[in-house]
Chimera marker file (.cmm) of the C-alpha trace (Angstrom):
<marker_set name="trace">
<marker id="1" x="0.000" y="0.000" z="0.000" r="1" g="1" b="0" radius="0.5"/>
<marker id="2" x="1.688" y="3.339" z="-0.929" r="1" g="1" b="0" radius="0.5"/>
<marker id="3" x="1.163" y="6.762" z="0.874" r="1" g="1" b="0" radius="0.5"/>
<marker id="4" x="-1.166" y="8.108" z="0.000" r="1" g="1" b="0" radius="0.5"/>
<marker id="5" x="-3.455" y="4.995" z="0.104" r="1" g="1" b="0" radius="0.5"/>
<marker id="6" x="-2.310" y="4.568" z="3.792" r="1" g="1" b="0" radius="0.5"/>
<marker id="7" x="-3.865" y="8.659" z="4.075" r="1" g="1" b="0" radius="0.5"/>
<marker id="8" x="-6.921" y="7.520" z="2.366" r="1" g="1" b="0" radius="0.5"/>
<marker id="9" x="-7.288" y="4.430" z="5.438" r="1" g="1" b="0" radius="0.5"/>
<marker id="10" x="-6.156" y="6.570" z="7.868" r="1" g="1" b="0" radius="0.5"/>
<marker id="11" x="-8.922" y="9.326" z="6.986" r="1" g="1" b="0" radius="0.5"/>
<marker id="12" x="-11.579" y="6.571" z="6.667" r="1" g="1" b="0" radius="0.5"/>
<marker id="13" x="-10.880" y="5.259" z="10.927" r="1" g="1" b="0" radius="0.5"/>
<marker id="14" x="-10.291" y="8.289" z="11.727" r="1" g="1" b="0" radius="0.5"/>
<marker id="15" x="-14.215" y="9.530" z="10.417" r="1" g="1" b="0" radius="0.5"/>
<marker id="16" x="-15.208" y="7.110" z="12.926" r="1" g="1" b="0" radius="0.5"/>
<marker id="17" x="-14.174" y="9.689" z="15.912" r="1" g="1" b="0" radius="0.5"/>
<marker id="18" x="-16.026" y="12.430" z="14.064" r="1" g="1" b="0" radius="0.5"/>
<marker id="19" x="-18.790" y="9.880" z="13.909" r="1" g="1" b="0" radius="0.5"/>
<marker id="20" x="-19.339" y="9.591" z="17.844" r="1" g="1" b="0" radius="0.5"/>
<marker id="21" x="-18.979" y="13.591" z="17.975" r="1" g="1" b="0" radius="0.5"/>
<marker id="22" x="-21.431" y="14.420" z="15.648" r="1" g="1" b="0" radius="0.5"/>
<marker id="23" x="-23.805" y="12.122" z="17.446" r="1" g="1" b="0" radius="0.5"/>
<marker id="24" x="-22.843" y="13.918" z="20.892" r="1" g="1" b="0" radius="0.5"/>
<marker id="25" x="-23.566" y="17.180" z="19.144" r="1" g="1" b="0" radius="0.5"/>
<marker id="26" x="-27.136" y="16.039" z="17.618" r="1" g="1" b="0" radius="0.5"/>
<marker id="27" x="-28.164" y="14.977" z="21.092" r="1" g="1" b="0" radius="0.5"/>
<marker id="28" x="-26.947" y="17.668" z="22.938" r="1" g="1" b="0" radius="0.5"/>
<marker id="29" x="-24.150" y="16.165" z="24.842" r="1" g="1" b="0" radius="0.5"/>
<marker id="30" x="-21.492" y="18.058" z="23.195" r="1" g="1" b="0" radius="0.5"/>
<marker id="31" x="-21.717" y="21.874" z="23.116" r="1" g="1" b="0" radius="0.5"/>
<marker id="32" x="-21.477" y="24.067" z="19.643" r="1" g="1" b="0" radius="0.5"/>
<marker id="33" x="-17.900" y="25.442" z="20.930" r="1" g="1" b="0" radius="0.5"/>
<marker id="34" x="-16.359" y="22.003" z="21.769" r="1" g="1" b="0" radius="0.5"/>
<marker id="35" x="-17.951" y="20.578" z="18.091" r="1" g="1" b="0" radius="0.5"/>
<marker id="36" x="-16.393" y="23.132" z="16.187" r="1" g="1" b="0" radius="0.5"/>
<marker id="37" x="-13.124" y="22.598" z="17.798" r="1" g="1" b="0" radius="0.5"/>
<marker id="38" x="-12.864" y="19.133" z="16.772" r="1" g="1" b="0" radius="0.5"/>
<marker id="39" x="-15.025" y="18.936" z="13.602" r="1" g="1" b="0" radius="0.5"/>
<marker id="40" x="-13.181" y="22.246" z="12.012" r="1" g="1" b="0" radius="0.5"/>
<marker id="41" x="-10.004" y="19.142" z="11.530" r="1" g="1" b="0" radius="0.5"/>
<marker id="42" x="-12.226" y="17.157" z="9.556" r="1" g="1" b="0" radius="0.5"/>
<marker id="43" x="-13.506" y="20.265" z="7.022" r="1" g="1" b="0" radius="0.5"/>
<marker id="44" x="-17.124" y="20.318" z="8.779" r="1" g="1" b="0" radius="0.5"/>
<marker id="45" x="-19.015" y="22.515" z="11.069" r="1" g="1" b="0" radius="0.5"/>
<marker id="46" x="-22.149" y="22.910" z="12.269" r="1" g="1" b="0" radius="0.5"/>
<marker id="47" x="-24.685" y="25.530" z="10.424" r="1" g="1" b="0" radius="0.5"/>
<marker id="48" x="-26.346" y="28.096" z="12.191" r="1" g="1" b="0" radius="0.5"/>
<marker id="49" x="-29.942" y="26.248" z="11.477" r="1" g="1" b="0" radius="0.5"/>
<marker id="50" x="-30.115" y="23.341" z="13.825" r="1" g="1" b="0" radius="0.5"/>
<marker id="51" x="-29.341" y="19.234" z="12.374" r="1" g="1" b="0" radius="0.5"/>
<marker id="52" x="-27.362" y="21.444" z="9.440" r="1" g="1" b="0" radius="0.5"/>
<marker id="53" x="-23.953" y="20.903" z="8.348" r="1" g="1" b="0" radius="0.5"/>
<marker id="54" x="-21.374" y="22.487" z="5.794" r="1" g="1" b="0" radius="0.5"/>
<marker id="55" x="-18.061" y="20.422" z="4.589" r="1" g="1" b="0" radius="0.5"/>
<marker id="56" x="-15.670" y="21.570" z="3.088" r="1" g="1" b="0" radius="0.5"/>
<marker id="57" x="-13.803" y="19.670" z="0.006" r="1" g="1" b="0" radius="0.5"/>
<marker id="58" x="-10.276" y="20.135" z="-0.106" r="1" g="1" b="0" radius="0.5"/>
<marker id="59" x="-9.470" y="20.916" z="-3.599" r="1" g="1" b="0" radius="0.5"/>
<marker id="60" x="-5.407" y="21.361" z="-4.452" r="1" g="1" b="0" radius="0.5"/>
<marker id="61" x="-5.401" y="24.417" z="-7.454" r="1" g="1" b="0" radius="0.5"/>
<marker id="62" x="-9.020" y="24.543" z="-7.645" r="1" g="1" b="0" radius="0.5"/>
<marker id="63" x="-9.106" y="21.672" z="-9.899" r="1" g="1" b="0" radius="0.5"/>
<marker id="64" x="-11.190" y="18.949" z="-10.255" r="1" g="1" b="0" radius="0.5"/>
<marker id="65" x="-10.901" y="15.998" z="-12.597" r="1" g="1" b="0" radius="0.5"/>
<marker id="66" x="-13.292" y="13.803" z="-14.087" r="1" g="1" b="0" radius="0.5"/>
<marker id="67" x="-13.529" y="11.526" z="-11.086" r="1" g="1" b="0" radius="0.5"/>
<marker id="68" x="-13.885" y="14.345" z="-8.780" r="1" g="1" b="0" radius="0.5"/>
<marker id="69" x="-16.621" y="16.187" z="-10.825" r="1" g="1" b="0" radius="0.5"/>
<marker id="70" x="-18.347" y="12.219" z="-10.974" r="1" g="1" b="0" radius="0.5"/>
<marker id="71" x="-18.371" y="12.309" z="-7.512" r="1" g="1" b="0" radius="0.5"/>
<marker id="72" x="-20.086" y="15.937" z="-6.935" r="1" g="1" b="0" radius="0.5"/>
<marker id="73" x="-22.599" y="15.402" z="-9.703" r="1" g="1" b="0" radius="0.5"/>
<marker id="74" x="-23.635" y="11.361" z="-8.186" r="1" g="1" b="0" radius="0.5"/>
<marker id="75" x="-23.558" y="12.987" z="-4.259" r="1" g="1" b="0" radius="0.5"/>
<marker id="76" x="-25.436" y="16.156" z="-5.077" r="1" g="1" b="0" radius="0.5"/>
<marker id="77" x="-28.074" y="14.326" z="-6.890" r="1" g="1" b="0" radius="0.5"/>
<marker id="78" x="-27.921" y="11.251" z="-4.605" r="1" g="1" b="0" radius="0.5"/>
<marker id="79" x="-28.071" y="13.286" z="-1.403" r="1" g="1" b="0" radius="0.5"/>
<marker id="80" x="-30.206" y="16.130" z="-2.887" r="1" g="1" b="0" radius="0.5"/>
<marker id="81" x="-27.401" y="18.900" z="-1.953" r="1" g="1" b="0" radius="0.5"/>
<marker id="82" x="-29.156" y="22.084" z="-2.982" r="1" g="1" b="0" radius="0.5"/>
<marker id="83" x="-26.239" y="24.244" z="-1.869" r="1" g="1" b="0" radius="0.5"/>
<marker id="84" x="-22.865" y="24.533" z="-2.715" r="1" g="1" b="0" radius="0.5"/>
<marker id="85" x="-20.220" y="27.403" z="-2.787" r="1" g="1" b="0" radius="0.5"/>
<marker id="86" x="-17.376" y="27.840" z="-4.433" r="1" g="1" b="0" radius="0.5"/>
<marker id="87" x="-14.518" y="29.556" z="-2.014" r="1" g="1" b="0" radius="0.5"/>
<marker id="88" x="-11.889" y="32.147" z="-2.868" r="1" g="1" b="0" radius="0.5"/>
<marker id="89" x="-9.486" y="29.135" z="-1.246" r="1" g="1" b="0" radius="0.5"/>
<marker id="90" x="-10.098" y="27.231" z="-4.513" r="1" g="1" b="0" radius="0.5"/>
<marker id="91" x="-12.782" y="24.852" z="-2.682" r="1" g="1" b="0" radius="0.5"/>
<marker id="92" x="-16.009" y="23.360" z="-2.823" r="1" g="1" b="0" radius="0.5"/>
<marker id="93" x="-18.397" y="23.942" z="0.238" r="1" g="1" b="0" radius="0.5"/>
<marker id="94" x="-21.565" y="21.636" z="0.400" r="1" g="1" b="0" radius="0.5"/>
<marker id="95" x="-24.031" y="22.995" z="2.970" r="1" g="1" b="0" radius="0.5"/>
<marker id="96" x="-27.347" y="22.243" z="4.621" r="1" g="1" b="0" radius="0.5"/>
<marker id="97" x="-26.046" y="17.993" z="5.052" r="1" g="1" b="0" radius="0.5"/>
<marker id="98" x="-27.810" y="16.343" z="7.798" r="1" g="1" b="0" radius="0.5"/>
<marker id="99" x="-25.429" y="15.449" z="10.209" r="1" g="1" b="0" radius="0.5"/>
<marker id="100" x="-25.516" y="11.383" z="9.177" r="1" g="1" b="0" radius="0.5"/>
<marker id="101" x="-24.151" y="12.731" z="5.657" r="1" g="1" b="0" radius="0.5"/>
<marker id="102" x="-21.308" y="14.446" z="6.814" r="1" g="1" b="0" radius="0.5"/>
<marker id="103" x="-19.054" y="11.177" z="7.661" r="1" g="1" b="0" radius="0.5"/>
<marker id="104" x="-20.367" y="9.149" z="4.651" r="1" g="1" b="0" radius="0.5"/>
<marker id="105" x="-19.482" y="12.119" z="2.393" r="1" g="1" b="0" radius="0.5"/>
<marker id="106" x="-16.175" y="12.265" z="3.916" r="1" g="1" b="0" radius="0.5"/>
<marker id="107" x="-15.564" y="8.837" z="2.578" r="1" g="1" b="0" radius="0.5"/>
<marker id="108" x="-17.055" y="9.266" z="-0.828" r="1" g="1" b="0" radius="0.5"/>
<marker id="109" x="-14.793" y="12.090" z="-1.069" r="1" g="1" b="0" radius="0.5"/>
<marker id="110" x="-11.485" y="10.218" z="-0.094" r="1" g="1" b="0" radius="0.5"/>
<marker id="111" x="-12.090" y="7.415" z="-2.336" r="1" g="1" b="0" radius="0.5"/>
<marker id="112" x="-12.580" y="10.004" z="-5.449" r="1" g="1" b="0" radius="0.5"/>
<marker id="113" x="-9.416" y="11.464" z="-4.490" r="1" g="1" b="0" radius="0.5"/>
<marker id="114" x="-10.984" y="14.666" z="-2.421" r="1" g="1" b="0" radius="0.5"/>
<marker id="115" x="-9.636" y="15.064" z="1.102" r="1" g="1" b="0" radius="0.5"/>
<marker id="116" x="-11.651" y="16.971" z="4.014" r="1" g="1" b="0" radius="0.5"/>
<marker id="117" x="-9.366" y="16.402" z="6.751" r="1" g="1" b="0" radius="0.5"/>
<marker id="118" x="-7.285" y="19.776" z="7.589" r="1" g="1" b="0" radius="0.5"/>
<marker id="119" x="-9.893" y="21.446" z="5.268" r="1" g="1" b="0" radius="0.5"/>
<marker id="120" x="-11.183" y="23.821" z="8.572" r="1" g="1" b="0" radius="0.5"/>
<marker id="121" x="-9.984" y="25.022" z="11.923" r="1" g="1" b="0" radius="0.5"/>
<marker id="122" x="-6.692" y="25.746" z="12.379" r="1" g="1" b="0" radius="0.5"/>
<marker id="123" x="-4.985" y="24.314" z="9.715" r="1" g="1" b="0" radius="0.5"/>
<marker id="124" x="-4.015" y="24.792" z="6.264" r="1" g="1" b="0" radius="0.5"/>
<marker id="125" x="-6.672" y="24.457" z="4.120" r="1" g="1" b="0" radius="0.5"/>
<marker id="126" x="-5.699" y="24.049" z="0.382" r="1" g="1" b="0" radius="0.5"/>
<marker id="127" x="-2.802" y="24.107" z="-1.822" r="1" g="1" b="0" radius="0.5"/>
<marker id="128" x="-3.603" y="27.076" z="-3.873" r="1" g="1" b="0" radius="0.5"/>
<marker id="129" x="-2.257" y="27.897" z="-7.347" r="1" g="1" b="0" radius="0.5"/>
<marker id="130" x="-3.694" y="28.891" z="-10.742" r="1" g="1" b="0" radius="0.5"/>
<marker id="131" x="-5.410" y="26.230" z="-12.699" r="1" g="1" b="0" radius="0.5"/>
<marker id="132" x="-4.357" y="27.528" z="-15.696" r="1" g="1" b="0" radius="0.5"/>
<marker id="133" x="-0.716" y="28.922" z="-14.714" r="1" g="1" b="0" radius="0.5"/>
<marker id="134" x="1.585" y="31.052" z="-17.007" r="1" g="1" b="0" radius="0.5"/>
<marker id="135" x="4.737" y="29.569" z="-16.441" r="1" g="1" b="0" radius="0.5"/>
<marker id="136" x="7.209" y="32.161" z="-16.553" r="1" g="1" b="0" radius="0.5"/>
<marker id="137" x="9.167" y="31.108" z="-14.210" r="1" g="1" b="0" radius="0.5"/>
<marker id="138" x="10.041" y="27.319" z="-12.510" r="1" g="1" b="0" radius="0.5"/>
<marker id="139" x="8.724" y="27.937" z="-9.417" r="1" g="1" b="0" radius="0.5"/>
<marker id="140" x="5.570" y="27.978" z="-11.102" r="1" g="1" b="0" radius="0.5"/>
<marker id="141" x="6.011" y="25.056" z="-12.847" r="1" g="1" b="0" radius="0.5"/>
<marker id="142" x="6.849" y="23.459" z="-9.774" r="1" g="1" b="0" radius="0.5"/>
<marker id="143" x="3.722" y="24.282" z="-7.525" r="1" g="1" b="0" radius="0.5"/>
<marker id="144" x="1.419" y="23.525" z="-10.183" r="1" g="1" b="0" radius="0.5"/>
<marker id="145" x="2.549" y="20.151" z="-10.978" r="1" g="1" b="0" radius="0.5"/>
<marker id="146" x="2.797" y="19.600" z="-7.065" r="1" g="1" b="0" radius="0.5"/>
<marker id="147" x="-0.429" y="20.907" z="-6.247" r="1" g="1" b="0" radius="0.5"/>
<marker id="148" x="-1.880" y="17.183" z="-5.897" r="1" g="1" b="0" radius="0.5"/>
<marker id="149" x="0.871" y="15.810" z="-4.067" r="1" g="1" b="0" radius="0.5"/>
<marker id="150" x="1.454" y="18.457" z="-1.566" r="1" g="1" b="0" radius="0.5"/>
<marker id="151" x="-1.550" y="17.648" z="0.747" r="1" g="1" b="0" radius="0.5"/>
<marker id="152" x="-0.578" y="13.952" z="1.195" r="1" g="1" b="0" radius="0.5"/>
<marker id="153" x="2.864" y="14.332" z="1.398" r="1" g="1" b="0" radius="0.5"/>
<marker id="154" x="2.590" y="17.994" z="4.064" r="1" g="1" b="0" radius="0.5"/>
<marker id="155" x="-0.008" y="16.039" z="6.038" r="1" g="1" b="0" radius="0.5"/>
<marker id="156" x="0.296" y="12.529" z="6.318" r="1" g="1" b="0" radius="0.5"/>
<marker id="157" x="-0.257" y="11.682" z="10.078" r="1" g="1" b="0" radius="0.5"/>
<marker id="158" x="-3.682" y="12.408" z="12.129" r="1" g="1" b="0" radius="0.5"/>
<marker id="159" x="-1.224" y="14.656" z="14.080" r="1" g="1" b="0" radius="0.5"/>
<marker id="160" x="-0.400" y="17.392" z="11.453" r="1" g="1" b="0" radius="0.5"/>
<marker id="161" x="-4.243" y="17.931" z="11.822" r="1" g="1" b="0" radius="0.5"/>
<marker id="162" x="-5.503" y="19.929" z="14.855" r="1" g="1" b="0" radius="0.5"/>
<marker id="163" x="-8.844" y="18.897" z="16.334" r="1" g="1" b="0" radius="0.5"/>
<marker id="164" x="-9.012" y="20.308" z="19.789" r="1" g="1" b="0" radius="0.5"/>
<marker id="165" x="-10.790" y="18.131" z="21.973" r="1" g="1" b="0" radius="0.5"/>
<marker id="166" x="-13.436" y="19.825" z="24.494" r="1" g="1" b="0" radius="0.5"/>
<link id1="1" id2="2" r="1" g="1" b="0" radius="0.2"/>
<link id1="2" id2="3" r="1" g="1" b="0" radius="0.2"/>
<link id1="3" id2="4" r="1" g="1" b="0" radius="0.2"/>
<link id1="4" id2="5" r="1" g="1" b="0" radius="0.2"/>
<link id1="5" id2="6" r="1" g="1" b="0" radius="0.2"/>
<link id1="6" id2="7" r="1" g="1" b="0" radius="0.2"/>
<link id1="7" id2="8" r="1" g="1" b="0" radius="0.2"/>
<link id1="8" id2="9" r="1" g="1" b="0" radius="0.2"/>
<link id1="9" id2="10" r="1" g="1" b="0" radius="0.2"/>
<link id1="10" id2="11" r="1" g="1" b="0" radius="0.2"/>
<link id1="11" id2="12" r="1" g="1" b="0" radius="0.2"/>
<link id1="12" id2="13" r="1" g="1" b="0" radius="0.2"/>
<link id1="13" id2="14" r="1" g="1" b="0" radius="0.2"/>
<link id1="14" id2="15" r="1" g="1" b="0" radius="0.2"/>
<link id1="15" id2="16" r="1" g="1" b="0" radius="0.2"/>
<link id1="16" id2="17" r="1" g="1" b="0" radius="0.2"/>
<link id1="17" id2="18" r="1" g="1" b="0" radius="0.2"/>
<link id1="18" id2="19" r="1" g="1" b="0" radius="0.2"/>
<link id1="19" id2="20" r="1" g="1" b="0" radius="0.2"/>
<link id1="20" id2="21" r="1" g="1" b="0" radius="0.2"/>
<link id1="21" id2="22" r="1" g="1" b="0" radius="0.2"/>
<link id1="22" id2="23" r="1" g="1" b="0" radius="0.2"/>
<link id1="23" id2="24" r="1" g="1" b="0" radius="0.2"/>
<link id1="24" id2="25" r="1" g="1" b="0" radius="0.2"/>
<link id1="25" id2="26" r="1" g="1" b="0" radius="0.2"/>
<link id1="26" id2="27" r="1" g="1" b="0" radius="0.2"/>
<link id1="27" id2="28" r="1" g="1" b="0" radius="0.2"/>
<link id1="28" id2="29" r="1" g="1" b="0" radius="0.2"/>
<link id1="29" id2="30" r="1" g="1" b="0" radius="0.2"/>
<link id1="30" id2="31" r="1" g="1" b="0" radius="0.2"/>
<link id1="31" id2="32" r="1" g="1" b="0" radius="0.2"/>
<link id1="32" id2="33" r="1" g="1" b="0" radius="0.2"/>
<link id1="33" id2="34" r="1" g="1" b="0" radius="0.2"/>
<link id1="34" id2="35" r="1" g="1" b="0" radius="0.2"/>
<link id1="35" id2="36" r="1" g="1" b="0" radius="0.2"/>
<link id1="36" id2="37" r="1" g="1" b="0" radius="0.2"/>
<link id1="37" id2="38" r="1" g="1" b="0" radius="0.2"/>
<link id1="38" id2="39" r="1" g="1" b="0" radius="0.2"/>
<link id1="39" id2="40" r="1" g="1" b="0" radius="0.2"/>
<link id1="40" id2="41" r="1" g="1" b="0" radius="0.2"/>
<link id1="41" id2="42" r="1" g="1" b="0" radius="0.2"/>
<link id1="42" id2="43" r="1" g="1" b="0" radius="0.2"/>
<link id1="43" id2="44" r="1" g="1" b="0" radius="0.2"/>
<link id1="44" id2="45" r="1" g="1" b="0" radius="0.2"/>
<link id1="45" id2="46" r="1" g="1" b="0" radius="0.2"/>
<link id1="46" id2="47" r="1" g="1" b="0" radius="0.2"/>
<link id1="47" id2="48" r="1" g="1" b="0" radius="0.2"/>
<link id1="48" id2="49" r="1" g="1" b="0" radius="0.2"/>
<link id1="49" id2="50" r="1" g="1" b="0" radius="0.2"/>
<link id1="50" id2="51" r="1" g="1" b="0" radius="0.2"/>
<link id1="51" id2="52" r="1" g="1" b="0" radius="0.2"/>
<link id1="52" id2="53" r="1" g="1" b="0" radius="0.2"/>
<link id1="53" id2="54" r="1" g="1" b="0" radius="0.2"/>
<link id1="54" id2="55" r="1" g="1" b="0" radius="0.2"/>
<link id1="55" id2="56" r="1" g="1" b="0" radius="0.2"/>
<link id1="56" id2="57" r="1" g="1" b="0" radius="0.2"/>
<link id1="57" id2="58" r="1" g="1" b="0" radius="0.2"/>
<link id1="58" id2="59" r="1" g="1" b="0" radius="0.2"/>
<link id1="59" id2="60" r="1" g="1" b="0" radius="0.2"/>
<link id1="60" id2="61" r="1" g="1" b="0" radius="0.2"/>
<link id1="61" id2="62" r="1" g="1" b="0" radius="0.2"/>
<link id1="62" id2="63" r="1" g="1" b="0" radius="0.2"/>
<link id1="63" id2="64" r="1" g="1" b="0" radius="0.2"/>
<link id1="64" id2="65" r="1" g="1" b="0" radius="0.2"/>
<link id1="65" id2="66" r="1" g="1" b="0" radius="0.2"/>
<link id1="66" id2="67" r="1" g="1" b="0" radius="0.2"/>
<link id1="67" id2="68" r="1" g="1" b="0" radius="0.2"/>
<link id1="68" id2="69" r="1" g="1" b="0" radius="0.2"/>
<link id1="69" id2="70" r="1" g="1" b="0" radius="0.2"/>
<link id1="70" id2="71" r="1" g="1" b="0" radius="0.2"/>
<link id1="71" id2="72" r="1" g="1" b="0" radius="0.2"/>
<link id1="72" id2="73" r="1" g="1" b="0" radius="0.2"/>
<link id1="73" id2="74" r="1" g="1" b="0" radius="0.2"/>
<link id1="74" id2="75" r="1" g="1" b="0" radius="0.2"/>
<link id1="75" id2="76" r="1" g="1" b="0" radius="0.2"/>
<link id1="76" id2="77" r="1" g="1" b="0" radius="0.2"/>
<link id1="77" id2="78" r="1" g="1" b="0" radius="0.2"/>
<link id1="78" id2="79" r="1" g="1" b="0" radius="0.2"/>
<link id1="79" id2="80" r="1" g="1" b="0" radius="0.2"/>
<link id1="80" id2="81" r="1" g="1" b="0" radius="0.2"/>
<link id1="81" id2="82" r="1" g="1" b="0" radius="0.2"/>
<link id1="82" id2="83" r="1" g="1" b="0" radius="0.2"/>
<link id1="83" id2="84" r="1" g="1" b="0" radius="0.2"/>
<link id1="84" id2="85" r="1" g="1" b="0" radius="0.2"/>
<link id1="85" id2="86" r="1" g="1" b="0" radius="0.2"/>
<link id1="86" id2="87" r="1" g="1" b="0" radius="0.2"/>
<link id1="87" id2="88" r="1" g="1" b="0" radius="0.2"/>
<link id1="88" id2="89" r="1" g="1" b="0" radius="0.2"/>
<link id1="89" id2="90" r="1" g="1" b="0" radius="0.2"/>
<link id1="90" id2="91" r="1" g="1" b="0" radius="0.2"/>
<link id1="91" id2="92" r="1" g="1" b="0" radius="0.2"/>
<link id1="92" id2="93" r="1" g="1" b="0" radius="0.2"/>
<link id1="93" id2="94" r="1" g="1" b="0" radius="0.2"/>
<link id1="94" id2="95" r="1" g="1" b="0" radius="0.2"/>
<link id1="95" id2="96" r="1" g="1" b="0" radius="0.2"/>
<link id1="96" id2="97" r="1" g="1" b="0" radius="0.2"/>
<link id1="97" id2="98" r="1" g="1" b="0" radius="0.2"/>
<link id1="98" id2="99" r="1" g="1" b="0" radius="0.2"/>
<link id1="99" id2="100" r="1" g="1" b="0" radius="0.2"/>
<link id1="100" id2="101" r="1" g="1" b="0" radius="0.2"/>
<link id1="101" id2="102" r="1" g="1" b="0" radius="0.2"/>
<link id1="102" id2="103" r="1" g="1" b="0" radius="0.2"/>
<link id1="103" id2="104" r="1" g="1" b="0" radius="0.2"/>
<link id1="104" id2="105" r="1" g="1" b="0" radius="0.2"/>
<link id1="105" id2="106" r="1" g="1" b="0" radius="0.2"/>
<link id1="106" id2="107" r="1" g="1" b="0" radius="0.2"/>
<link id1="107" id2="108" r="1" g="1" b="0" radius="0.2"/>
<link id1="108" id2="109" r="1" g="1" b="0" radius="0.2"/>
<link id1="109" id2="110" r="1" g="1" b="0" radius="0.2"/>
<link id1="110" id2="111" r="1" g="1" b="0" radius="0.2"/>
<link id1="111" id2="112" r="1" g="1" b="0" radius="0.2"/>
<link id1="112" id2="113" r="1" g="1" b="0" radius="0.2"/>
<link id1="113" id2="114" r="1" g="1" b="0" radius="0.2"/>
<link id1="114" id2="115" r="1" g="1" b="0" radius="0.2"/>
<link id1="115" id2="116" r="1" g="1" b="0" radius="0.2"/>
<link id1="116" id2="117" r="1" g="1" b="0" radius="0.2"/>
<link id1="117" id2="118" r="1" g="1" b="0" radius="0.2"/>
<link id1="118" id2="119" r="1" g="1" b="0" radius="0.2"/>
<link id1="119" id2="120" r="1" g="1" b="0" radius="0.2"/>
<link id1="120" id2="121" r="1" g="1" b="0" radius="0.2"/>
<link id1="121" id2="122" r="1" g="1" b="0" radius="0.2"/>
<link id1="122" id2="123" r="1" g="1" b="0" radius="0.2"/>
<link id1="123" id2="124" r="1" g="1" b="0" radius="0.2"/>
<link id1="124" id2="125" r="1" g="1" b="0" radius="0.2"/>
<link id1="125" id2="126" r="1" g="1" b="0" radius="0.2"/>
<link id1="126" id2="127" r="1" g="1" b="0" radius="0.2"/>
<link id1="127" id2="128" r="1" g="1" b="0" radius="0.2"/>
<link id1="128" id2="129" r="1" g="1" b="0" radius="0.2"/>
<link id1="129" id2="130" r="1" g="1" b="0" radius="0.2"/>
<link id1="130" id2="131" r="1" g="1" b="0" radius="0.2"/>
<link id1="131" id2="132" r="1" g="1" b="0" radius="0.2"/>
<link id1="132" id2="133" r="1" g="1" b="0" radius="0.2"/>
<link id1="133" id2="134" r="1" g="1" b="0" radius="0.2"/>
<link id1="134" id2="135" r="1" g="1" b="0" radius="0.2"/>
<link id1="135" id2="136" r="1" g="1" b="0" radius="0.2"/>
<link id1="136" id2="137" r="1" g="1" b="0" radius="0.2"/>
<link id1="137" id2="138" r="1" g="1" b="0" radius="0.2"/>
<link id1="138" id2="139" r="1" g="1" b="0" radius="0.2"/>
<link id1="139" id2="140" r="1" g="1" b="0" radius="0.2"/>
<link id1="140" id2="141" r="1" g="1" b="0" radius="0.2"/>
<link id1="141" id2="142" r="1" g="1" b="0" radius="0.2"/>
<link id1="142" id2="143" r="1" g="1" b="0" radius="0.2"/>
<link id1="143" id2="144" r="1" g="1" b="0" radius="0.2"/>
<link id1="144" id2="145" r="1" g="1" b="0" radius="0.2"/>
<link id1="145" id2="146" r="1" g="1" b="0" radius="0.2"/>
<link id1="146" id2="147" r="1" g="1" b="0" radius="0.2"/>
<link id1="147" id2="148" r="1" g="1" b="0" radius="0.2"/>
<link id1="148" id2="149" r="1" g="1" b="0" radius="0.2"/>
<link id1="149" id2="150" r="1" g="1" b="0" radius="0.2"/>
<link id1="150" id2="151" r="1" g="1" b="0" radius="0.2"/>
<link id1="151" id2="152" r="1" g="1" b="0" radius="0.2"/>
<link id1="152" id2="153" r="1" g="1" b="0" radius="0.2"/>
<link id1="153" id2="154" r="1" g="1" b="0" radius="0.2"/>
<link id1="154" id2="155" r="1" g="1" b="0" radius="0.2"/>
<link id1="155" id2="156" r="1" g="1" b="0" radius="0.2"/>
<link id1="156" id2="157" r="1" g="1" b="0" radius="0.2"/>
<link id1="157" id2="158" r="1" g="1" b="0" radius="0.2"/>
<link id1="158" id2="159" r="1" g="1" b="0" radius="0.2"/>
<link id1="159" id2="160" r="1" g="1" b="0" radius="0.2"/>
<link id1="160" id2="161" r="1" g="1" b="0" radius="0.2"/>
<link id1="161" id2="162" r="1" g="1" b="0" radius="0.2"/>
<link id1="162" id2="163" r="1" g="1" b="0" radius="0.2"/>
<link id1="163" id2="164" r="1" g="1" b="0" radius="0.2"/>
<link id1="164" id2="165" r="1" g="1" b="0" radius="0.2"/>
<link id1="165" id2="166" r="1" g="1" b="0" radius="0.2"/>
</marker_set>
């Protein structure tokens, strides 16, 4: 198993925590503050409107592929997402989920080559460079055809991400 399938299983267990903490949050048992402090490592919080959620899809450049844009046209119609922004960080935001969603999205997502985790709190969120680049000079050679690899190989291990715990 290489790297960044290794990342893709570690993402998957680690859902499972964000699992039990959503749950806590539904019911009450968790407070809003103490949520967003863990959830904001996993790209999610909770929406003002009560059982809402927004996550946020890592996207390095702004660019999505064909497997990527599969995945966002299958969810949105499968989980009938009727919002979605697009953010100045070169991501995709997908709002008003139902806290069940949120984990099984974050899934979805890693197995079409979309990453969540890091995408909120107090962590780097994206990779950001110009999809369509004028490459004047190397460095911008460089970062563009980096742009992919640079999440996976920057933030490997559930420690790079911080999720404060309540």
């Amino acid at each position: 198993m290489n790297m960044e399938q290794q990342w893709v299983e570690l993402l998957k267990k680690e859902t499972e925590n964000l699992e039990v903490k959503i749950r806590e949050f539904d019911e009450g048992t968790l407070d809003r503050k103490s949520y967003k402090g863990f959830s904001g490592g996993f790209g999610t919080y909770a929406q003002r409107e009560p059982g809402q959620h927004m996550l946020r899809l890592r996207l390095p450049g702004g660019q999505l592929g064909t497997e990527q844009l599969k995945f966002l046209a299958d969810v949105i119609a499968e989980y009938g997402i009727q919002k979605l922004k697009l953010t100045t960080c070169e991501t995709i935001q997908l709002h008003n989920l139902l806290p069940a969603q949120v984990p099984e999205l974050i899934r979805k997502a890693a197995d079409a080559g979309i990453y969540c985790r890091g995408g909120g709190g107090d962590n780097p969120r994206n990779v950001m460079c110009s999809p369509l680049p004028v490459f004047r000079s190397r460095r911008c050679l460089t970062c563009f055809l980096m742009r992919k690899r640079l999440p996976v190989i920057c933030f490997p291990l559930q420690e790079t991400f911080i999720c404060r715990e309540s």
